[in-house]
C-alpha positions in Angstrom: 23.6 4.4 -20.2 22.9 1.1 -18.1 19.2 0.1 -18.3 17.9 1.2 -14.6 16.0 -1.0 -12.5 12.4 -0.6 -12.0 12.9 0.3 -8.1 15.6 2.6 -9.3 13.6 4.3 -11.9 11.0 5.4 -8.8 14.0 6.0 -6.3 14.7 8.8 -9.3 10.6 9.7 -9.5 10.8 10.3 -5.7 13.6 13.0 -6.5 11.8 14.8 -8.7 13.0 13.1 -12.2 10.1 12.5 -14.3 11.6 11.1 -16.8 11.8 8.3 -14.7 8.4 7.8 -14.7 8.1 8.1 -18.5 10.7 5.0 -19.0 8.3 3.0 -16.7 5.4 3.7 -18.4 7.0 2.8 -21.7 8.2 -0.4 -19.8 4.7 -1.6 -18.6 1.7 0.8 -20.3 1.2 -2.7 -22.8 1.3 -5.0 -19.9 -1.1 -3.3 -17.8 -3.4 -2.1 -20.2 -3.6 -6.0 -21.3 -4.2 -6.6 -17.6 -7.4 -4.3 -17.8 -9.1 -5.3 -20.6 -9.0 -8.7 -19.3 -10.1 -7.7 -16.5 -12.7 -5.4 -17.3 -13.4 -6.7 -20.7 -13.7 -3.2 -22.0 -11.2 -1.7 -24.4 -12.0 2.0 -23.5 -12.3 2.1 -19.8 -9.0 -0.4 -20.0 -7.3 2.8 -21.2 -8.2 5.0 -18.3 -7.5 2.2 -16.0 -3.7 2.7 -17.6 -3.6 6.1 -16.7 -4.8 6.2 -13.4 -2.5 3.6 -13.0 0.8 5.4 -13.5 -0.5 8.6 -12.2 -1.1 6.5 -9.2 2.8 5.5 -9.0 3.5 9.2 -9.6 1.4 10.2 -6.9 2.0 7.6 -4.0 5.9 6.5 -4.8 6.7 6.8 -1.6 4.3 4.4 -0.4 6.7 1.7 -2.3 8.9 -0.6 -0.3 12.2 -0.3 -1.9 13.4 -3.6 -0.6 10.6 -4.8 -2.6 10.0 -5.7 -6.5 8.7 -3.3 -8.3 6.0 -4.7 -10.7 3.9 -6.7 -8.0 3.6 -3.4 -6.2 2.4 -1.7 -9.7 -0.1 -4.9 -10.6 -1.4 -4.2 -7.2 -2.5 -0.5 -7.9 -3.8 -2.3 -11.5 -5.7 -4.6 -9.9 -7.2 -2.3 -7.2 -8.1 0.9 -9.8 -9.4 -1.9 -12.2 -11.8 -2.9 -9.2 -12.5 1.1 -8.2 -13.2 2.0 -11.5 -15.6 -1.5 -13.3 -17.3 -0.8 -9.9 -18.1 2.4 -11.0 -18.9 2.0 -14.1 -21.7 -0.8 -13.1 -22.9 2.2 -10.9 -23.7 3.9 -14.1 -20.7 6.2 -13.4 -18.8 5.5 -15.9 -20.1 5.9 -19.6 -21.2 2.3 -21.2 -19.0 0.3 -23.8 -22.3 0.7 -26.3 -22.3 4.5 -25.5 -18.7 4.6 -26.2 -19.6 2.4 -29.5 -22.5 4.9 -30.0 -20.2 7.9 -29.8 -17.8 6.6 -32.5 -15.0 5.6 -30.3 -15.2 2.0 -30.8 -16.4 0.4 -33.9 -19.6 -2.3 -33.0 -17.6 -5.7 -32.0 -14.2 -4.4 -31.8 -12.0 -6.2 -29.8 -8.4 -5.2 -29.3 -6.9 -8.5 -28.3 -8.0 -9.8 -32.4 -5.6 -11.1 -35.0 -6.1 -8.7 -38.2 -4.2 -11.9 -40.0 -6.7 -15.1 -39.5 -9.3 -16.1 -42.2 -13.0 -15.6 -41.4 -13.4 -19.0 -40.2 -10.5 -19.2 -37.7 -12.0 -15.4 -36.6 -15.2 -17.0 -35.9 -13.6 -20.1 -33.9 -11.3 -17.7 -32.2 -14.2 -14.9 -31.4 -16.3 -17.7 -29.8 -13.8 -18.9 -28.0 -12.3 -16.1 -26.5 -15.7 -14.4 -25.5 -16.5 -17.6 -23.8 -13.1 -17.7 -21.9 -13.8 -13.7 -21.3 -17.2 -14.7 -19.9 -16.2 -17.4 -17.7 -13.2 -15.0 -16.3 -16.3 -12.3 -15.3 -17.7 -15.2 -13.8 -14.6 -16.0 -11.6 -14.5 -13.7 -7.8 -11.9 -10.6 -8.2 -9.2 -12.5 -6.4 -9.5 -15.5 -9.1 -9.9 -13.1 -11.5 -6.5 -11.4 -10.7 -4.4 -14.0 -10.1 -5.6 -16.3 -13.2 -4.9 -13.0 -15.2 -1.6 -12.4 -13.3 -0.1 -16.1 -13.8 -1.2 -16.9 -17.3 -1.5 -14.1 -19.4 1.5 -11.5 -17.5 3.1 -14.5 -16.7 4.4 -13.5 -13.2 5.0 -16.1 -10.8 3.5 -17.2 -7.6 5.6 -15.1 -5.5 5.0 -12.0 -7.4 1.2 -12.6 -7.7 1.5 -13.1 -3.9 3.0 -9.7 -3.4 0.5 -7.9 -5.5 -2.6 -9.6 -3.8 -0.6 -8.9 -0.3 -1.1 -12.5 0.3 1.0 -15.8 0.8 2.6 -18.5 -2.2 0.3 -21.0 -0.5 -3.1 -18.5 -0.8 -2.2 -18.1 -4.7 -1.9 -21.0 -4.8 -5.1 -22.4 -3.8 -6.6 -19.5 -5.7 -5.3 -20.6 -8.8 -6.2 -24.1 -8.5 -9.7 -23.4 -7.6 -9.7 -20.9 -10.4 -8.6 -23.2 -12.8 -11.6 -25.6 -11.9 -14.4 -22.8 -11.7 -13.2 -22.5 -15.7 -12.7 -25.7 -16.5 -16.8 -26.1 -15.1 -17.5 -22.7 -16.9 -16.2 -23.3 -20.2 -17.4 -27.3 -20.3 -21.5 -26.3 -19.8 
């Protein structure tokens, strides 16, 4: 069989096939679960942020524009239950990384972007540096956030990071250029 396009695979979900569904979650579960932990910066709740994501597409396909790409519409619904649910979880509604640690979920310092190859040096180097880079993306507003995420690490392009903030090339534009210089000042102190 043909591979299926994205917008055909939910034109099939919205008839009831949902197997449809399962061949888009295999097609972007990795991508948006990277998208939440950098985002969130929180391995665990960066799982349930993936599946409230694609039970969102299952539950409001036919809110999606058709004559529309697919995957800004999906990175929208990442970036808006990554919002919903880190706000909640600052509201103490959501269980803590260190409880989730606590329980034995997580082991203490476990980080799920790591290399299991590098030495202990390079790990060191390469911890430091990305927690500062993870730090100074916290630091960043939700929209700089998104689209510094979006552009460089999902690599979609302006056009499709414009769709999923439901904004103009021009807006992401400017976003990622005065995202680029909040780093640039965060990471240089």
């Amino acid at each position: 069989m043909p591979s299926q396009t994205d917008e055909h695979l939910l034109q099939l979900l919205l008839q009831g096939d949902e197997n449809a569904l399962r061949l888009l979650v295999d097609r972007y579960a990795s991508s948006i679960y990277r998208f939440a932990v950098r985002f969130s910066n929180d391995a665990a709740l960066a799982e349930d942020i993936s599946q409230e994501v694609f039970l969102r597409v299952y539950r409001y396909a036919f809110r999606f524009d058709p004559s529309q790409p697919f995957r800004p519409w999906l990175f929208s619904i990442a970036r808006n239950v990554s919002m919903d649910m880190l706000r909640a979880a600052r509201a103490g509604r959501l269980e803590s990384l260190n409880e989730r640690e606590e329980a034995g979920f997580l082991t203490p310092g476990q980080n799920p972007l790591e290399s299991t190859d590098p030495t202990p040096e390079d790990r060191v180097i390469s911890q430091e540096s990305e927690q500062a880079v993870k730090t100074a993306l916290r630091a960043l507003n939700e929209n700089q956030r998104t689209a510094i995420i979006l552009k460089y690490f999902e690599q979609m392009t302006v056009r499709e990071i414009a769709d999923a903030l439901s904004t103009t090339e021009s807006a992401v534009e400017s976003l990622l250029v005065r995202a680029k210089l909040n780093l640039a000042k965060l990471l240089s102190v």
